[in-house]
C-alpha positions in Angstrom: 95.2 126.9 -121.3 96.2 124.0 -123.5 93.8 122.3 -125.4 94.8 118.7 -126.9 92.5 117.8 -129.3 92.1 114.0 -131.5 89.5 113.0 -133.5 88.3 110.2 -135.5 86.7 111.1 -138.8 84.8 108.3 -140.9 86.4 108.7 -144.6 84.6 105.7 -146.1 82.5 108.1 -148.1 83.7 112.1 -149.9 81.4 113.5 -147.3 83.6 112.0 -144.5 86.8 113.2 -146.1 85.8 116.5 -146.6 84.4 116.6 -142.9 88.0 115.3 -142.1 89.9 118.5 -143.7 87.3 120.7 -142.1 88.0 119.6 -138.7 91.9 120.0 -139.7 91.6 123.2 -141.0 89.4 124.4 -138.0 91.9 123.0 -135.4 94.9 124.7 -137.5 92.9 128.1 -137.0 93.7 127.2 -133.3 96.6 125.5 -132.2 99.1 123.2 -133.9 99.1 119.6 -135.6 101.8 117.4 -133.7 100.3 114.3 -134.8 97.7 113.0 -138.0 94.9 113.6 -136.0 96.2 115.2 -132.6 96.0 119.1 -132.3 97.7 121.1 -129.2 95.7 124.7 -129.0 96.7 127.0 -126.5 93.0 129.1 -126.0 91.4 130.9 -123.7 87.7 129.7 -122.3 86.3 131.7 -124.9 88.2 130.4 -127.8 87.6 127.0 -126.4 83.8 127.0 -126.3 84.3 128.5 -129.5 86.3 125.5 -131.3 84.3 123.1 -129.4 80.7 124.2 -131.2 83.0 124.5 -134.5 83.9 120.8 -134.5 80.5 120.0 -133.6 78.5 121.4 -135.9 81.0 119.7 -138.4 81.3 116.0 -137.7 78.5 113.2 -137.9 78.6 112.1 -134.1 76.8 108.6 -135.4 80.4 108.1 -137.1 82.9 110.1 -135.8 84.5 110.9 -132.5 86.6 114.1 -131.5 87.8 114.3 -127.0 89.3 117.0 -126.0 92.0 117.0 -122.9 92.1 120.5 -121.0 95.6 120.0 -119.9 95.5 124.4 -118.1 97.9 127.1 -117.8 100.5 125.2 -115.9 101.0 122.5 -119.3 104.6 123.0 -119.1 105.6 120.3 -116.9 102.6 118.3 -118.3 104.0 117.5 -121.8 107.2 115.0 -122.6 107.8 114.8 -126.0 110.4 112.3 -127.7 111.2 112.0 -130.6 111.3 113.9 -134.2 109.2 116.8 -134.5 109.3 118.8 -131.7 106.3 121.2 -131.4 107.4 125.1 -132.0 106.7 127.2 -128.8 103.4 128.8 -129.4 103.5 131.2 -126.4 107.0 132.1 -127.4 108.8 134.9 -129.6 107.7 134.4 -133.3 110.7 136.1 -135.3 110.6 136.9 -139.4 
């Protein structure tokens, strides 16, 4: 299923910065980055509890904010995209 994933990360102090490139960095384990703080992760329900308790266990919830937007298997005909940047196929043929 696809997984779209923002956040909000308080950077006002290092601890909130550094919490802010471990939530990047876990989300990149997962999906990919098509906006600053927007993450598409195709997962399965596993993978998904998974990266939930991840991000969890690293933000501050007093400060910061993460949703999550279970968009399914069917995705396809959920997403428009405009614009520069199109977002690579991540079900598709990956070719070296």
């Amino acid at each position: 299923m696809l997984v779209l994933i923002t956040y909000d990360v308080s950077t006002t102090s290092s601890a909130g910065q550094r919490r802010l490139r471990q939530v990047a960095k876990t989300c990149l384990a997962y999906g990919q980055r098509v906006q600053n703080s927007v993450f598409e992760c195709i997962v399965d329900n596993t993978q998904f509890a998974q990266l939930k308790l991840r991000l969890k266990d690293i933000i501050e919830e007093e400060q910061d904010s993460l949703r999550f937007y279970q968009l399914g298997n069917n995705y396809q005909s959920k997403v428009e995209h405009i614009g520069a940047k199109a977002s690579l196929d991540l079900e598709g043929p990956l070719i070296f």
